[in-house]
DRENPA-3360 file (N, C-alpha, C; in nm, 2 decimals, always signed):
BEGIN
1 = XXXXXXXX = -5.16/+2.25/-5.68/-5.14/+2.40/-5.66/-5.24/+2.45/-5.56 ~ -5.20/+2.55/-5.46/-5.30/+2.60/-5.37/-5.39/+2.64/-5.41 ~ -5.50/+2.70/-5.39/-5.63/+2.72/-5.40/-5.62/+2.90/-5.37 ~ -5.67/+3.01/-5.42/-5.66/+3.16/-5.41/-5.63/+3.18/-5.26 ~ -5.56/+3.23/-5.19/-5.60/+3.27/-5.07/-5.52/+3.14/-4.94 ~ -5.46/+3.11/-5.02/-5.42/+2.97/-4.92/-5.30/+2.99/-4.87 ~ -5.25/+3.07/-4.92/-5.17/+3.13/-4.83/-5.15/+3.25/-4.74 ~ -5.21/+3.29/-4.75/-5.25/+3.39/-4.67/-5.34/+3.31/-4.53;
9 = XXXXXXXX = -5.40/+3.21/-4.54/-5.48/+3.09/-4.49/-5.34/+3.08/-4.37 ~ -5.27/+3.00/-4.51/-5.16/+2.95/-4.39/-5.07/+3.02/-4.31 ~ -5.00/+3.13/-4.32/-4.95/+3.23/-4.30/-5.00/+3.28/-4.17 ~ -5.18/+3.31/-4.17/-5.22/+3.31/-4.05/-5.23/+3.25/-3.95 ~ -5.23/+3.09/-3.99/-5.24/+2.98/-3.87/-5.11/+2.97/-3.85 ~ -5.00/+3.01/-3.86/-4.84/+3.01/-3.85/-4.85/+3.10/-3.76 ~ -4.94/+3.21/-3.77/-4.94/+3.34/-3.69/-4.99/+3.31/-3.55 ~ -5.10/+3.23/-3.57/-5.13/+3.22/-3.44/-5.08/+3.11/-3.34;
17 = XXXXXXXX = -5.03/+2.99/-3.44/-4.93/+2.88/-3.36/-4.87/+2.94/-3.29 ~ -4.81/+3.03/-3.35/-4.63/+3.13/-3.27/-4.72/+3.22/-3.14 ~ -4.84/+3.27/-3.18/-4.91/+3.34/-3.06/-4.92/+3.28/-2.94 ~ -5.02/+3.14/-2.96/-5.01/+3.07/-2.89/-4.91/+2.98/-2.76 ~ -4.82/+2.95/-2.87/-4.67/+2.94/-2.78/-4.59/+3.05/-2.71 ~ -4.63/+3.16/-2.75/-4.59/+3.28/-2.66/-4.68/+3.30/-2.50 ~ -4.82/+3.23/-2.56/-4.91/+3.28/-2.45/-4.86/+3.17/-2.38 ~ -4.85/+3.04/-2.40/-4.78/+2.89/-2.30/-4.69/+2.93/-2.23;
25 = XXXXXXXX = -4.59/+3.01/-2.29/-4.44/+2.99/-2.22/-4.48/+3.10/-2.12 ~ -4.59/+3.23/-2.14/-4.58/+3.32/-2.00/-4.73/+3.22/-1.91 ~ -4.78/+3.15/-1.95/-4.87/+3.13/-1.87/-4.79/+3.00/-1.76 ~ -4.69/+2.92/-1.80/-4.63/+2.82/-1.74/-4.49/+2.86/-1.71 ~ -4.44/+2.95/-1.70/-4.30/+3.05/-1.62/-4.31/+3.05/-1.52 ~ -4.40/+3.03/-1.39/-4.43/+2.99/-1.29/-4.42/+2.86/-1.24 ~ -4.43/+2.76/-1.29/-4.50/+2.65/-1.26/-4.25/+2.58/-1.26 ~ -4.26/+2.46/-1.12/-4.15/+2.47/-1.12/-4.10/+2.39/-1.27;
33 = XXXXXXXX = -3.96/+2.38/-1.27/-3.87/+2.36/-1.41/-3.95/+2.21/-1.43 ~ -3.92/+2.14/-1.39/-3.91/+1.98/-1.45/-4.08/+1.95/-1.51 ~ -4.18/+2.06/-1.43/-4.35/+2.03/-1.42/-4.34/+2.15/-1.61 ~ -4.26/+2.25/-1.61/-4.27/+2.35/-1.69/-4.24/+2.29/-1.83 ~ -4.10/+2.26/-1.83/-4.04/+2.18/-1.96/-4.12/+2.08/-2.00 ~ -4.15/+1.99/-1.92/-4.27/+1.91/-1.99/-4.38/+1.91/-2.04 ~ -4.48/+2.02/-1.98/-4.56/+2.08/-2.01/-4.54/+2.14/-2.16 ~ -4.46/+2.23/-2.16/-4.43/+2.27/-2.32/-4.40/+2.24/-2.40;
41 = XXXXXXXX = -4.30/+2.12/-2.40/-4.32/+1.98/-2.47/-4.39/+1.97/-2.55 ~ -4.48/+1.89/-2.46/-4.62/+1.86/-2.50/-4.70/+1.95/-2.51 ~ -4.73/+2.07/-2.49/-4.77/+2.14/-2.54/-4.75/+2.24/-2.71 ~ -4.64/+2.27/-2.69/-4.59/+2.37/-2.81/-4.56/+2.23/-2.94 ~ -4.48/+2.14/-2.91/-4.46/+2.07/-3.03/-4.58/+1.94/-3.06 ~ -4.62/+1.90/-2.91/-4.75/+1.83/-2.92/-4.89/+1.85/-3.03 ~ -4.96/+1.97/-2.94/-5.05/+2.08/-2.96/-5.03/+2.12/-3.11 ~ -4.95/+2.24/-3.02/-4.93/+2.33/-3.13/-4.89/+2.30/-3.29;
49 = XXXXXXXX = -4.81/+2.21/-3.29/-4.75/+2.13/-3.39/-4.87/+2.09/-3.49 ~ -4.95/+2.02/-3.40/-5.07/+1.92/-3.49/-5.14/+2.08/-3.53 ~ -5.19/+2.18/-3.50/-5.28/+2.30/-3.57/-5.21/+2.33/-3.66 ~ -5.05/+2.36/-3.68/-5.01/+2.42/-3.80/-4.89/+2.35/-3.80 ~ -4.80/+2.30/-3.96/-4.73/+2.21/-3.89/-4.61/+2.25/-4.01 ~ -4.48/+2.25/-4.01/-4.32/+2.33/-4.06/-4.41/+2.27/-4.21 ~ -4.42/+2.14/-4.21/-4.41/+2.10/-4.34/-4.55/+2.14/-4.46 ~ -4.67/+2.18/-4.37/-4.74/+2.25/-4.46/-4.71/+2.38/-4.52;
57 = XXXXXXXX = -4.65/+2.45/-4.42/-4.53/+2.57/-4.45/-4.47/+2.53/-4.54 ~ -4.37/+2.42/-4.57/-4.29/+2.39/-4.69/-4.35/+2.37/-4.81 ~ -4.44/+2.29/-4.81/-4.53/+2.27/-4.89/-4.62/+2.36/-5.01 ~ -4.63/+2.48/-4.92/-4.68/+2.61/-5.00/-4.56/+2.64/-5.03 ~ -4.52/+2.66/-4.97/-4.38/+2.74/-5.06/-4.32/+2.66/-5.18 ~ -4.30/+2.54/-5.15/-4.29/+2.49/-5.27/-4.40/+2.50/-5.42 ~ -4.56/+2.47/-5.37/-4.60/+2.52/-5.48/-4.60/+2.66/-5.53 ~ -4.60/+2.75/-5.47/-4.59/+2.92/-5.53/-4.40/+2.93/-5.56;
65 = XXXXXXXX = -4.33/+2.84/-5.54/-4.20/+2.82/-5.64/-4.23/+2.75/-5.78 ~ -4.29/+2.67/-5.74/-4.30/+2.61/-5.88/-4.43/+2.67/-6.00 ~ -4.47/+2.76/-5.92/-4.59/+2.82/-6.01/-4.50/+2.96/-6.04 ~ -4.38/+2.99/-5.97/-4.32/+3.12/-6.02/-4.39/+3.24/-5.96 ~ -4.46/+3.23/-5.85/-4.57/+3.31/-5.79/-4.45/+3.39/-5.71 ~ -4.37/+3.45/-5.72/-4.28/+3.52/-5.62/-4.32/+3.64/-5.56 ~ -4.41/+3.66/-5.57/-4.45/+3.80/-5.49/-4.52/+3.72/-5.37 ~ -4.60/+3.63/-5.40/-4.64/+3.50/-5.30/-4.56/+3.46/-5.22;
73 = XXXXXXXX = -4.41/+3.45/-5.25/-4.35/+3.37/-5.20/-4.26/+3.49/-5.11 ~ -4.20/+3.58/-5.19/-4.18/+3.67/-5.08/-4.29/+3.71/-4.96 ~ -4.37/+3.73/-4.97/-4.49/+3.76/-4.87/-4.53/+3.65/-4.75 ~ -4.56/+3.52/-4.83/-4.53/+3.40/-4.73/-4.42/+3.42/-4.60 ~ -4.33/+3.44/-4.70/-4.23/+3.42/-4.61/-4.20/+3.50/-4.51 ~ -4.23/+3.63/-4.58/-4.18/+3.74/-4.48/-4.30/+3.77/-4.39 ~ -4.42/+3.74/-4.39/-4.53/+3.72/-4.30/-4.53/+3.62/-4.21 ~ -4.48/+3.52/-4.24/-4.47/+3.41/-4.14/-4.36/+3.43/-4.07;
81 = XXXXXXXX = -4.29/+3.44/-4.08/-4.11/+3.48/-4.03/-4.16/+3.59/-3.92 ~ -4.20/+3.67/-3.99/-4.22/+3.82/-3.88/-4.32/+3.83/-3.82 ~ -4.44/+3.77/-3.84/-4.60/+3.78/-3.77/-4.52/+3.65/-3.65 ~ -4.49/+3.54/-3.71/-4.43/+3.45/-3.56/-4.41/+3.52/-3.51 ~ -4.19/+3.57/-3.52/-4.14/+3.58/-3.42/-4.21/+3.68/-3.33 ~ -4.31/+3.82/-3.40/-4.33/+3.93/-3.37/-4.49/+3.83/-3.24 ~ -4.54/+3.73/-3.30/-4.65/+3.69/-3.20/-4.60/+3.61/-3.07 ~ -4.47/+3.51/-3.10/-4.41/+3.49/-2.99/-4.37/+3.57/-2.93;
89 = X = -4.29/+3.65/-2.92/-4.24/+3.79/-2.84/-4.32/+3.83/-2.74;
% end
């Protein structure tokens, strides 16, 4: 079971993974195609991946399902969902 606050923990580093890859893709939109795609590659699922990663995401959500924590679990979700897409943007 998570520990008080661990989701909110994670939620955040979800927030700034997605920030992060927002800031890659305008900082390497210049650079030509074949140098660009690779780059983000390895960067967004390389990088990025290893700081916060789908399956720690899953992982909480499965414990605050199995603990019945649903106000957790709506908030998880709808924080991560929308702080991403809203930080990639």
């Amino acid at each position: 079971m998570p520990q008080k606050g661990c989701v909110e923990c994670h939620a955040n580093c979800q927030c700034i993974r997605c920030r992060l890859i927002g800031f890659l893709v305008v900082l390497l939109q210049h650079r030509p195609e074949a140098q660009r795609e690779s780059l983000l590659l390895l960067l967004t699922t390389g990088f990025c991946e290893g700081f916060t990663t789908f399956s720690t995401f899953s992982l909480e959500l499965l414990y605050c399902l199995q603990a019945e924590a649903w106000d957790e679990v709506l908030l998880y979700l709808t924080l991560s969902v929308v702080s991403g897409v809203g930080a990639v943007y």
